[in-house]
ZATOR-44690 format. One line per 4 residues: for each residue x, y, z of C-alpha. Coordinates in Angstrom, 1 decimal, always signed. Last residue first. Layout:
<pts>
X,Y,Z | ...;
</pts>
This chain:
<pts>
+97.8,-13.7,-65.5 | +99.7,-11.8,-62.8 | +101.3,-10.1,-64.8 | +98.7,-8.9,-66.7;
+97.7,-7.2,-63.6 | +101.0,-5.6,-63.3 | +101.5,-4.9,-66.8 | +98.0,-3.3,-67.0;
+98.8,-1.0,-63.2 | +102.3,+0.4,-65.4 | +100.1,+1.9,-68.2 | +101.3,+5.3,-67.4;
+105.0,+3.9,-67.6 | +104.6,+3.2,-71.2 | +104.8,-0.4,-72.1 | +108.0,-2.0,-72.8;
+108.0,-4.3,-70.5 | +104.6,-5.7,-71.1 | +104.9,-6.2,-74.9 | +104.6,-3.4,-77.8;
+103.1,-3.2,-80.7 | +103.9,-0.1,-82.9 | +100.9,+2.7,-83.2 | +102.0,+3.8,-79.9;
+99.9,+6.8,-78.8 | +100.1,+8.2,-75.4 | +96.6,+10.2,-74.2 | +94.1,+12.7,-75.3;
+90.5,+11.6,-75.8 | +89.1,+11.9,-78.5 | +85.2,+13.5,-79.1 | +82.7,+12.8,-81.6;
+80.0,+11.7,-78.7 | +80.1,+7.8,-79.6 | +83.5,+8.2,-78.1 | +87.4,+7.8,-80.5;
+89.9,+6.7,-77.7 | +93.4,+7.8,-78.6 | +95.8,+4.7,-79.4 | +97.6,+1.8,-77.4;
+98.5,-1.3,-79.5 | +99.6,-4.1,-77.3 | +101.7,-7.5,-77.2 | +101.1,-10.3,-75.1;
+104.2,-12.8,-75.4 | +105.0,-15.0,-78.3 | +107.8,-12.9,-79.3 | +109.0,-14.2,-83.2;
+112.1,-15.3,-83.5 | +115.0,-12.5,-84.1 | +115.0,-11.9,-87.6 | +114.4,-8.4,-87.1;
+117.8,-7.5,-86.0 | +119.2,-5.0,-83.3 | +118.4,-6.7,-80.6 | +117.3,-3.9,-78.8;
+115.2,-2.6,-82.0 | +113.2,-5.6,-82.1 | +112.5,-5.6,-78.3 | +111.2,-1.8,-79.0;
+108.7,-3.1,-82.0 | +107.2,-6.1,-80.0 | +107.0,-8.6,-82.7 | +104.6,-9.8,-84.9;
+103.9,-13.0,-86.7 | +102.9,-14.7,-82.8 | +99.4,-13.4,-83.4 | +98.7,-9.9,-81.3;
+96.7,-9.0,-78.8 | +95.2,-6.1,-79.2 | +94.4,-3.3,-76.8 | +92.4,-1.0,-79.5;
+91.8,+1.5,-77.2 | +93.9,+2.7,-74.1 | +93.2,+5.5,-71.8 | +96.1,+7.5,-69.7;
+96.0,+7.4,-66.3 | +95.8,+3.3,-65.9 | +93.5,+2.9,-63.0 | +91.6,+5.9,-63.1;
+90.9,+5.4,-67.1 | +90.1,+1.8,-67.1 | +87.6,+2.8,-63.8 | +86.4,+5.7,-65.9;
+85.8,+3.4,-69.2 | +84.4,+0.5,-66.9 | +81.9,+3.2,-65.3 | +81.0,+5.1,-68.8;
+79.3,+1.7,-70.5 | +82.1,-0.7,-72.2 | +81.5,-2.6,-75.6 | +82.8,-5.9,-75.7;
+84.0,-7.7,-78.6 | +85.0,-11.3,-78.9 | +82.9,-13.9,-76.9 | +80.7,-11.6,-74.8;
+78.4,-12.4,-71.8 | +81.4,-11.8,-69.4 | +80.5,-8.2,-68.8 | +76.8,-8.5,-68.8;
+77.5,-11.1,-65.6 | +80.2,-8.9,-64.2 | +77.9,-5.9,-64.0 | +74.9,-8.2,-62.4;
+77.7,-8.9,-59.6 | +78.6,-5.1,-59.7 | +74.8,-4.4,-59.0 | +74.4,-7.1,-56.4;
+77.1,-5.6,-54.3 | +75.9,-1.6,-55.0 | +75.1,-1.5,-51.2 | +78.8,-3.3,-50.0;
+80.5,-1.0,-52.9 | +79.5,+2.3,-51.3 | +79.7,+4.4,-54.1 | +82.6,+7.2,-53.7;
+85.0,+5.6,-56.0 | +82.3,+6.3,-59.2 | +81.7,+9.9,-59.0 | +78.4,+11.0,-57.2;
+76.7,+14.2,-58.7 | +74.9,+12.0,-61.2 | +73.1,+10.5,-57.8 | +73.8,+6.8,-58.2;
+72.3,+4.0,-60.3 | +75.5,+1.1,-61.1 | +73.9,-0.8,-64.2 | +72.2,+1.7,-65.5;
+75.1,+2.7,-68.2 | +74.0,+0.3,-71.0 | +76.8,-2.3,-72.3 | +77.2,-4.1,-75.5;
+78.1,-7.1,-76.0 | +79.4,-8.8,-79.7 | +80.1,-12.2,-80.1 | +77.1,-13.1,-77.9;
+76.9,-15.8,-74.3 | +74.2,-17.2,-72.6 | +73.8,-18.2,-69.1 | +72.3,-15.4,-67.6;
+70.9,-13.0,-70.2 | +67.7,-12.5,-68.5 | +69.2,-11.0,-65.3 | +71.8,-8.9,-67.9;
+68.3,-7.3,-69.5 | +67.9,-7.8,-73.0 | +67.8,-6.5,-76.6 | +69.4,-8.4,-79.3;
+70.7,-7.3,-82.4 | +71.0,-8.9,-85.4 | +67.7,-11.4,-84.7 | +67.6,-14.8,-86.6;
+68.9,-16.9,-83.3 | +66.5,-15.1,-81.5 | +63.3,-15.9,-83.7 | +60.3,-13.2,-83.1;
+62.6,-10.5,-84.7 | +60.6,-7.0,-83.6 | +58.4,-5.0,-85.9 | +54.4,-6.0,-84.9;
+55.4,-6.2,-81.2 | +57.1,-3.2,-80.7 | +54.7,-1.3,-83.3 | +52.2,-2.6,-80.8;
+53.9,-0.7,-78.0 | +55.1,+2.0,-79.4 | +51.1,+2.6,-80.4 | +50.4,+2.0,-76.5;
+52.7,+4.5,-75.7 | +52.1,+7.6,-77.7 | +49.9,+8.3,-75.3 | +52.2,+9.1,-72.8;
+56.0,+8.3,-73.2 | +57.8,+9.8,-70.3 | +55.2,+9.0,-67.5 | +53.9,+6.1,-69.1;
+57.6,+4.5,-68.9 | +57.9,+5.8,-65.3 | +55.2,+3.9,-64.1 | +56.6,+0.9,-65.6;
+59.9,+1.2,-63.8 | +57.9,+2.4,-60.4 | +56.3,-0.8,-61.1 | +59.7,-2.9,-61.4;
+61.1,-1.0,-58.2 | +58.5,-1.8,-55.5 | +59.5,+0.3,-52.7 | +56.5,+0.4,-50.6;
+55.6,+3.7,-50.2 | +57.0,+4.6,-53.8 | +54.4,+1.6,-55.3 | +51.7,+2.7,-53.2;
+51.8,+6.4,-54.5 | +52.0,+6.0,-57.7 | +49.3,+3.8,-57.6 | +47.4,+6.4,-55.9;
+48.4,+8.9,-58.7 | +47.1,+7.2,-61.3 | +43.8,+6.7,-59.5 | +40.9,+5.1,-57.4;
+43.0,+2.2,-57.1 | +41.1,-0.9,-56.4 | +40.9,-1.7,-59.8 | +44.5,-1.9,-60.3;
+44.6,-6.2,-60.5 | +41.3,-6.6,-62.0 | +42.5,-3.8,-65.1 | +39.9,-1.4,-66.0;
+39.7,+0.0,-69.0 | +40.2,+3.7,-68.7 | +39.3,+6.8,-71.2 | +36.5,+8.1,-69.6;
+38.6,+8.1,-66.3 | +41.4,+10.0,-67.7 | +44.0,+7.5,-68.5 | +47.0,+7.0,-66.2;
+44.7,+3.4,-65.2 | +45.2,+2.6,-68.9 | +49.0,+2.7,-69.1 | +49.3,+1.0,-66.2;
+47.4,-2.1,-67.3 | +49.7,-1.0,-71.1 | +52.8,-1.9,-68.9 | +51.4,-5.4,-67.9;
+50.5,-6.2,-71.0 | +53.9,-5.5,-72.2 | +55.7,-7.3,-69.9 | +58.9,-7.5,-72.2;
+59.0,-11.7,-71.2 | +56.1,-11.8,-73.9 | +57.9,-10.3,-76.7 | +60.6,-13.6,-76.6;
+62.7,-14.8,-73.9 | +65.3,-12.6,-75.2 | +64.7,-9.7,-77.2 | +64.9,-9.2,-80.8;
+65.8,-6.9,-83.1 | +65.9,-8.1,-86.8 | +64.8,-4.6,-88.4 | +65.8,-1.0,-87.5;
+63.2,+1.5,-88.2 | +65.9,+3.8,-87.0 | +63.2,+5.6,-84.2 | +61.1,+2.8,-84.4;
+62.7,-0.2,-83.7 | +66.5,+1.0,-82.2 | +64.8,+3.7,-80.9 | +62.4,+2.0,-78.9;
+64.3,-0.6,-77.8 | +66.4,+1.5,-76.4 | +63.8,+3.0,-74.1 | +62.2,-0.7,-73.3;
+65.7,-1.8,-72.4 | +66.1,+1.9,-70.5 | +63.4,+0.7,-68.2 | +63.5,-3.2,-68.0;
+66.4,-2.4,-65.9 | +70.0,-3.4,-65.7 | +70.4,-3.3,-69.5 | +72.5,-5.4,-72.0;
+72.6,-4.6,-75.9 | +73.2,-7.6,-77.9 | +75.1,-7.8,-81.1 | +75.0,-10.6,-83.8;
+77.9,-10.8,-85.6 | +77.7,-9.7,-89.4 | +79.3,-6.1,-88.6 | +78.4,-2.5,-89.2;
+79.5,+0.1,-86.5 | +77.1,+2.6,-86.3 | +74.7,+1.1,-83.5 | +76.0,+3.4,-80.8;
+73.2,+3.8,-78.4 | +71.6,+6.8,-77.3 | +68.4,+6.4,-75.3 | +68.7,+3.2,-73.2;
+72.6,+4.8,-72.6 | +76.0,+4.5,-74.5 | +79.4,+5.6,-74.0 | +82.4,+4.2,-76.1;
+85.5,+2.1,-75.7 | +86.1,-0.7,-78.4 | +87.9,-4.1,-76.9 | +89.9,-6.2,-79.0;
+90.0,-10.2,-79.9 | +92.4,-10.7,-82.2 | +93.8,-13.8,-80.0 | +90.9,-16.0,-80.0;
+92.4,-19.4,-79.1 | +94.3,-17.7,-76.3 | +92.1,-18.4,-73.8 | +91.1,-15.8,-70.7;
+92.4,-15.9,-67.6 | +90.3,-14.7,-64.7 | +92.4,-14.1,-62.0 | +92.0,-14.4,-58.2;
+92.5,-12.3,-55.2 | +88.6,-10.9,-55.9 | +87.5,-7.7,-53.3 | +84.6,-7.2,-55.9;
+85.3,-3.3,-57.1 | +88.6,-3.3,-57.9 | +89.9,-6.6,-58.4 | +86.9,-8.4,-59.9;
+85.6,-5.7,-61.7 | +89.0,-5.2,-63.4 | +89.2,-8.7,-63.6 | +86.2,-8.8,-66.2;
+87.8,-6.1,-68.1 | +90.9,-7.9,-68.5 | +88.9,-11.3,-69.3 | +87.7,-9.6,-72.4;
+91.2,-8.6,-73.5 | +92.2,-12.1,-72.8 | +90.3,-13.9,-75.0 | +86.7,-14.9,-74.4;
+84.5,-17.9,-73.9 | +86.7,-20.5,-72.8 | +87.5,-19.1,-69.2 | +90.0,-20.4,-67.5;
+89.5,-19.9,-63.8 | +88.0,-22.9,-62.7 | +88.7,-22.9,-58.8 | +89.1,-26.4,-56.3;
+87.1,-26.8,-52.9 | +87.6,-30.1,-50.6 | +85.6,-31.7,-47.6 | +82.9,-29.1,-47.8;
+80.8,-26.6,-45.3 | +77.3,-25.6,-46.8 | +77.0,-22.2,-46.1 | +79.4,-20.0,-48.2;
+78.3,-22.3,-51.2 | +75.1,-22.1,-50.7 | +75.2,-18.1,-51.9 | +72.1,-16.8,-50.8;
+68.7,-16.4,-52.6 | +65.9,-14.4,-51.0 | +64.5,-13.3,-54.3 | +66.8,-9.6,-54.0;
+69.2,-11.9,-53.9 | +68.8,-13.1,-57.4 | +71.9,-11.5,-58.8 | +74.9,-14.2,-57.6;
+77.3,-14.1,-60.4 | +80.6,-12.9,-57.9 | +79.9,-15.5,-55.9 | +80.1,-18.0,-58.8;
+79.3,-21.8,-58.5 | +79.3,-25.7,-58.5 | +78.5,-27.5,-55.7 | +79.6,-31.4,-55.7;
+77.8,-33.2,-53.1 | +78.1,-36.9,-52.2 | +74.7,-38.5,-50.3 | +73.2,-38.1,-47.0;
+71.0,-35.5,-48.2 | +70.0,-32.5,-46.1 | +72.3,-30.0,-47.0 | +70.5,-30.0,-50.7;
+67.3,-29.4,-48.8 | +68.5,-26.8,-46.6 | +70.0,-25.0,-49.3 | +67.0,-25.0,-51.5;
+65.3,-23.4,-48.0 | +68.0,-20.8,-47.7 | +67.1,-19.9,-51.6 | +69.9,-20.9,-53.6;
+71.9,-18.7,-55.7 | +75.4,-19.1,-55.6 | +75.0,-22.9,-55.7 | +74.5,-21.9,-59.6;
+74.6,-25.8,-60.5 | +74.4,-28.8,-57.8 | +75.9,-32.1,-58.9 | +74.4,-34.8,-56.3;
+76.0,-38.4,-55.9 | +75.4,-42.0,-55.5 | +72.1,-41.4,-56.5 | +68.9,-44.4,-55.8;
+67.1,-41.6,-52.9 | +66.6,-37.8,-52.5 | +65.8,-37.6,-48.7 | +62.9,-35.3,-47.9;
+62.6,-33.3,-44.8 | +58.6,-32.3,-45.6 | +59.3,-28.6,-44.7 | +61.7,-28.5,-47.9;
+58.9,-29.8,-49.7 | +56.2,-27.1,-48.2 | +58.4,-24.8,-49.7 | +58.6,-26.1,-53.0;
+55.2,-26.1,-53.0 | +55.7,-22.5,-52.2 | +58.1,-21.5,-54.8 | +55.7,-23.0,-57.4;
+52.5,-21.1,-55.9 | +49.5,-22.2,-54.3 | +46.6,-19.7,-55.2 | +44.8,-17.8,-53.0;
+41.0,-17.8,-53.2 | +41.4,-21.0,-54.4 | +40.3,-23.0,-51.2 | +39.7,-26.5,-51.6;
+43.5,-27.2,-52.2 | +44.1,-25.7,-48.5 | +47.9,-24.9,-48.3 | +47.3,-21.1,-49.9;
+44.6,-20.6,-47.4 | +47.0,-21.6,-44.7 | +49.4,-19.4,-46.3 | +46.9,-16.5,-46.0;
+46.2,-16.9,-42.4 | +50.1,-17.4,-41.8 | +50.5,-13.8,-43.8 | +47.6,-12.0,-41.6;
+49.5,-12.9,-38.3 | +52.9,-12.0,-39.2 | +51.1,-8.4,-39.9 | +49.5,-8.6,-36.8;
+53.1,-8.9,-35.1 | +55.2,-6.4,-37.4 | +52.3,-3.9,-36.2 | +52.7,-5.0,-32.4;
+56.8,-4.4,-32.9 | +55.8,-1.0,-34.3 | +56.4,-0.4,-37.7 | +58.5,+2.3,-40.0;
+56.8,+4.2,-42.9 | +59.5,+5.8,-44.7 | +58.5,+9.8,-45.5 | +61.8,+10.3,-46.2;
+64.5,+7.7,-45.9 | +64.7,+6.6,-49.3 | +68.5,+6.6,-50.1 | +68.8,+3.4,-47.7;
+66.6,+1.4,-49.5 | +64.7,-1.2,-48.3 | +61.6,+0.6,-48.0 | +58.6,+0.2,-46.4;
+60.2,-0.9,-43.1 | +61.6,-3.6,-41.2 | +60.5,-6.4,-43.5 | +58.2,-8.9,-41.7;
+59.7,-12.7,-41.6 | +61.5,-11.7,-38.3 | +57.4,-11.2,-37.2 | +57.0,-15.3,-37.6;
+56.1,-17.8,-39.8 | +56.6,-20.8,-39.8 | +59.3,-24.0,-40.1 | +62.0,-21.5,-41.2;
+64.4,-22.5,-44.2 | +63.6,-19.1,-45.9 | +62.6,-18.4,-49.5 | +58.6,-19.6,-48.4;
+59.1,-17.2,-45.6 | +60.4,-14.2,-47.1 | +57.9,-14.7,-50.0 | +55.0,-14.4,-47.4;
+56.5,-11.7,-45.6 | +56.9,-9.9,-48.9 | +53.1,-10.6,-49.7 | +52.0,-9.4,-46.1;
+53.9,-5.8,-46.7 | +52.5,-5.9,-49.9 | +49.0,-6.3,-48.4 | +49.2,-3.7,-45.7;
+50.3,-1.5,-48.3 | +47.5,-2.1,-50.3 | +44.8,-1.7,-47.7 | +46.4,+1.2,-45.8;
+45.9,+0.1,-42.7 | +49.9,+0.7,-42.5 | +49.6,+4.1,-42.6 | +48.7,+4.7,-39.6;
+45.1,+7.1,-38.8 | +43.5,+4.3,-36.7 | +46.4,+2.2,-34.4 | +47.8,-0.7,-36.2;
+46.9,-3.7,-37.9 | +43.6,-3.2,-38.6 | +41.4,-6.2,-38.0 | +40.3,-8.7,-40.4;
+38.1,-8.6,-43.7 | +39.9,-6.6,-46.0 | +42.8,-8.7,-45.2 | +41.5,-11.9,-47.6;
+40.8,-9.4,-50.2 | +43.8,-6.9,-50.4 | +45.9,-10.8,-49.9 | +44.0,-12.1,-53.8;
+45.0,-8.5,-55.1 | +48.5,-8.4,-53.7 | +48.9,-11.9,-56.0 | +50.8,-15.0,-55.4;
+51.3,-16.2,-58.9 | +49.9,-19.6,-60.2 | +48.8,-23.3,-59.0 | +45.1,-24.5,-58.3;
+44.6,-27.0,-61.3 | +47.5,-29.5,-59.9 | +47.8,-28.5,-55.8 | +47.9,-32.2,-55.1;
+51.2,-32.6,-58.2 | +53.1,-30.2,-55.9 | +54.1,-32.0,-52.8 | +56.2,-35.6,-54.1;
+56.5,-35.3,-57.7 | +56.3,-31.6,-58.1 | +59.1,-31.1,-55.6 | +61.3,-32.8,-57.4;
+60.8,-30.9,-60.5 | +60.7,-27.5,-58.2 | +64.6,-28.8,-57.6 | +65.1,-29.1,-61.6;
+66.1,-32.2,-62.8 | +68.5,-34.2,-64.8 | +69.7,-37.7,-64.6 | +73.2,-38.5,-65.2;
+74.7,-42.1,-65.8 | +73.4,-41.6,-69.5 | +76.3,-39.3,-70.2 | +75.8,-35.1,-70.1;
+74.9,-32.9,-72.6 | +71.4,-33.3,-74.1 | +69.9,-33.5,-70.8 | +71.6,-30.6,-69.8;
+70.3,-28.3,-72.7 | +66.6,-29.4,-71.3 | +67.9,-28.6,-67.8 | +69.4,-25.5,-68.6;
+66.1,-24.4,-69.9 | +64.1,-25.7,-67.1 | +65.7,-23.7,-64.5 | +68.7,-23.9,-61.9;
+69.6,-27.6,-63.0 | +69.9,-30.0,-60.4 | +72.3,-32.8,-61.6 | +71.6,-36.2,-60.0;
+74.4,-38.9,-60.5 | +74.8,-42.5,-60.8 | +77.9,-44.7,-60.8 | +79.5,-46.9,-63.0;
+79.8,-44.9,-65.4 | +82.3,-42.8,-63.4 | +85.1,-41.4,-65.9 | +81.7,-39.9,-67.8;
+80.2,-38.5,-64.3 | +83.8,-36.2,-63.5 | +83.8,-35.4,-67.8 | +80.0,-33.8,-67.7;
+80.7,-32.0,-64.7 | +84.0,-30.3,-65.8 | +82.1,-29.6,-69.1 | +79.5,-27.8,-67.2;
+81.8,-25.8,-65.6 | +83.4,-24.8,-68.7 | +85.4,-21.6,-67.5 | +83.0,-18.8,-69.1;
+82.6,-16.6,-65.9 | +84.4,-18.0,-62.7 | +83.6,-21.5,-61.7 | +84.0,-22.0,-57.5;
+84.1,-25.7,-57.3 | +82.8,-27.1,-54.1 | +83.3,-30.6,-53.0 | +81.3,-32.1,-50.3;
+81.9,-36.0,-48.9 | +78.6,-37.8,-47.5 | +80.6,-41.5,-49.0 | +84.0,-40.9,-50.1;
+84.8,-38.7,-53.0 | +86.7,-39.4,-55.4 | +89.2,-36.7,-57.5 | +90.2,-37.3,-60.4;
+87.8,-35.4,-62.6 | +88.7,-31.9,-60.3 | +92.6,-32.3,-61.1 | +91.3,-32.9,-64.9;
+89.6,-30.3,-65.2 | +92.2,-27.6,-63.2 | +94.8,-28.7,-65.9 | +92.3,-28.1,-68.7;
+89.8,-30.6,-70.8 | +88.8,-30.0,-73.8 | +85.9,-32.7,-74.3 | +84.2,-34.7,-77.2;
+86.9,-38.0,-76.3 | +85.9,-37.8,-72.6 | +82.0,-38.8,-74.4 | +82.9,-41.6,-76.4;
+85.8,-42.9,-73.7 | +82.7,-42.9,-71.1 | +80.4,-44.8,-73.3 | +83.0,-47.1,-74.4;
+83.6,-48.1,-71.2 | +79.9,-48.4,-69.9 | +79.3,-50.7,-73.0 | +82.3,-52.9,-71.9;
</pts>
């Protein structure tokens, strides 16, 4: 009885779709596998919470991706559910012996450890390069620990310096006997890292986890496993989770997988299941939002399927405009909060700075707080670009004699985020470390208080603002390079991080210069102001066909198209209907909308 009113308490609190309900009926038998590919905004989480509450009779382990969803999840979901993070599990049984002796694997710690064995290659290469032969051994290391390989080996050594196909110059490629020693120097530092009486290297989370995975373990007293963002497992995660002899039901996004650069793969193309079903109604946006969305999907992402968006928010339009780290459009004055999505920490930190100190703008703030901004870390750089007198040394850039060797290292072996930091002292100088603490003295501590809200799409994973607004770093090219000529199999990751800032926003979305050239390609004439009308208007030619106005009420789409008004004081030419009108009666230069929306 207590079990029935429990589930009938909880069913009552949800909305729950065709697709839902399809998924909450469906049982599965003993070892079965279901995957449910959840595009952007569709209620996943809902679909979970309804399949346990119609099953209180059983029990379930969700495995959130990070702490934060599981403390929401907690919250959410019936009693029948426990929730846990996988490095939660792994604490348990692997991770509480390293207790004291856990943190970040650091260059610094490996610089030591290598300093004292032989060169890798011949004298005069490169690759004895003390730092360099340390980051090579660091991205071994995390290659391994990611993987779902019993050791180490030389596949576990990356190829080259760089990993980028645009930095062929001056790349420093190994030798097979080079890829060798190297293998060699990261097993003797993950033996260190294994040995609790040796901190010289630290253990770290990922490679606990690691040494769980290794340990086989069966996840015991659940009748079933619900497995969140099973787009972006590492292969040893997915290993683990393939493992159990227990119901699986996967629950992802293909097109939202942005941690591959971590070693994460999507599980779901791996793990093979009994039955797959699609959310595709999204609950967060309306369908002006969701256009956008699908014009990633379609164009650029290879999708078949459709996004839909909910008609709940039916006013719902989408302004036009171009924007950058150093020149965003903040004129527009609203109460809903607005947050400004990056690619890179670089232009956030740009922007930030001109929204803070440049407007003297108050209630910005950043998600994850001041501290996930780095700016510690920036001001060690900062320092070492200092004339010598000037310097305070950092432990971790000691070892470089200068600036310009740091700059050097973090080119030869492609390390992105320091180049992003490096670039920041560049371009600011000393001015920096007063931005800096004027940063941290002026910005909204309390996100929910903040009006606008800086962050990077990575960061912004999982939540959602009324008003987005997009930077233009989120596809980096060559300025000479137009947008049809990227290679879309390299820029993958990028259009998936695209989508996620995309389909952060609930009822306004501002577009960077790609979506308002693919919009423009694809429908030769530009729209703003695509509105989707309540059911009180009419399509203005289908009035005039039927030759009365008292005709009921169209409940179809309808549009507004008018000239598109930039941040740059310019308008753009193009058709302008200040009448709505539905799909058949748009203008034949907006044929590819009707088709899409046709669809839909």
């Amino acid at each position: 009885m207590q079990n029935s009113e429990s589930r009938m308490a909880c069913l009552s609190k949800l909305l729950l779709t065709p697709e839902k309900e399809i998924i909450g009926c469906h049982n599965l038998e003993n070892r079965q596998t279901m995957k449910i590919n959840a595009y952007a905004g569709t209620g996943k989480t809902t679909t979970l919470i309804a399949y346990a509450a119609k099953r209180m009779d059983e029990s379930f382990l969700y495995i959130a991706y990070n702490k934060a969803i599981q403390t929401y999840a907690e919250k959410a979901f019936p009693p029948n559910v426990k929730c846990q993070t996988i490095h939660s599990l792994a604490y348990v049984k692997i991770g509480r012996q390293f207790e004291g002796h856990l943190g970040n694997l650091r260059v610094k710690s490996i610089v030591d450890i290598v300093n004292e064995r032989p060169l890798i290659g011949e004298k005069g290469r490169t690759i004895n390069s003390l730092y360099i032969r340390a980051r090579f051994v660091y991205n071994a290391l995390n290659n391994f620990i990611a993987s779902a390989d019993p050791q180490i080996t030389d596949e576990h050594i990356d190829n080259s310096s760089s990993s980028s196909s645009s930095e062929s110059t001056n790349q420093l490629v190994l030798t097979h006997q080079e890829k060798m020693n190297l293998a060699a120097d990261a097993r003797c530092i993950w033996a260190i890292m294994k040995n609790v009486r040796d901190t010289r290297v630290l253990m770290t989370h990922d490679g606990y986890l690691k040494l769980y995975q290794l340990s086989k373990p069966q996840i015991q007293l659940y009748d079933c496993l619900f497995v969140d963002e099973a787009q972006d497992l590492t292969p040893a995660v997915t290993d683990i989770i393939n493992n159990q002899r227990v119901s699986k039901i996967l629950v992802g996004d293909k097109h939202q997988q942005i941690y591959a650069f971590r070693g994460a793969v999507n599980a779901m193309a791996k793990i093979e299941s009994t039955v797959t079903y699609y959310l595709t109604k999204s609950f967060r946006f309306g369908y002006d939002i969701a256009f956008i969305s699908n014009l990633i999907l379609q164009k650029l992402c290879n999708e078949k399927k459709y996004l839909v968006g909910n008609n709940k928010s039916i006013n719902n339009f989408i302004l036009l405009g171009c924007l950058d780290g150093r020149s965003a459009s903040i004129d527009k004055v609203t109460n809903e909060q607005k947050a400004y999505l990056f690619r890179t920490n670089y232009n956030l930190f740009n922007c930030a700075v001109q929204l803070i100190i440049d407007k003297g703008l108050k209630h910005v703030g950043f998600v994850g707080g001041k501290q996930a901004m780095g700016f510690d870390k920036i001001l060690d750089v900062f320092f070492l670009w200092l004339d010598p007198e000037e310097r305070r040394k950092n432990p971790q850039l000691q070892s470089f004699s200068s600036f310009k060797t740091l700059e050097k290292f973090s080119q030869e072996v492609a390390d992105g985020e320091l180049l992003g930091k490096i670039k920041l002292v560049q371009f600011h100088g000393h001015s920096l470390i007063d931005k800096i603490k004027h940063l941290q003295e002026k910005s909204c501590s309390d996100i929910n208080q903040a009006k606008i809200v800086l962050s990077t799409a990575h960061k912004a994973k999982g939540l959602e603002f009324p008003i987005v607004i997009l930077a233009d770093d989120f596809l980096p090219r060559s300025s000479d390079l137009p947008l049809e000529q990227i290679s879309l199999d390299e820029h993958r990751e990028n259009l998936n991080i695209l989508y996620v800032a995309a389909t952060r926003a609930t009822k306004e979305l501002i577009l960077n210069m790609d979506l308002f050239y693919l919009l423009y390609k694809m429908c030769r004439e530009p729209i703003y102001d695509l509105s989707f009308l309540s059911n009180m208007e009419q399509c203005a030619s289908c009035a005039i066909e039927s030759d009365s106005m008292t005709r009921a009420m169209n409940t179809e789409i309808l549009f507004k198209m008018k000239p598109i008004q930039l941040s740059c004081n310019t308008t753009t030419a193009g058709e302008y209907s200040p009448l709505p009108v539905c799909l058949k009666h748009l203008p034949e230069s907006f044929v590819s909308i009707a088709q899409l929306y046709q669809n839909l």
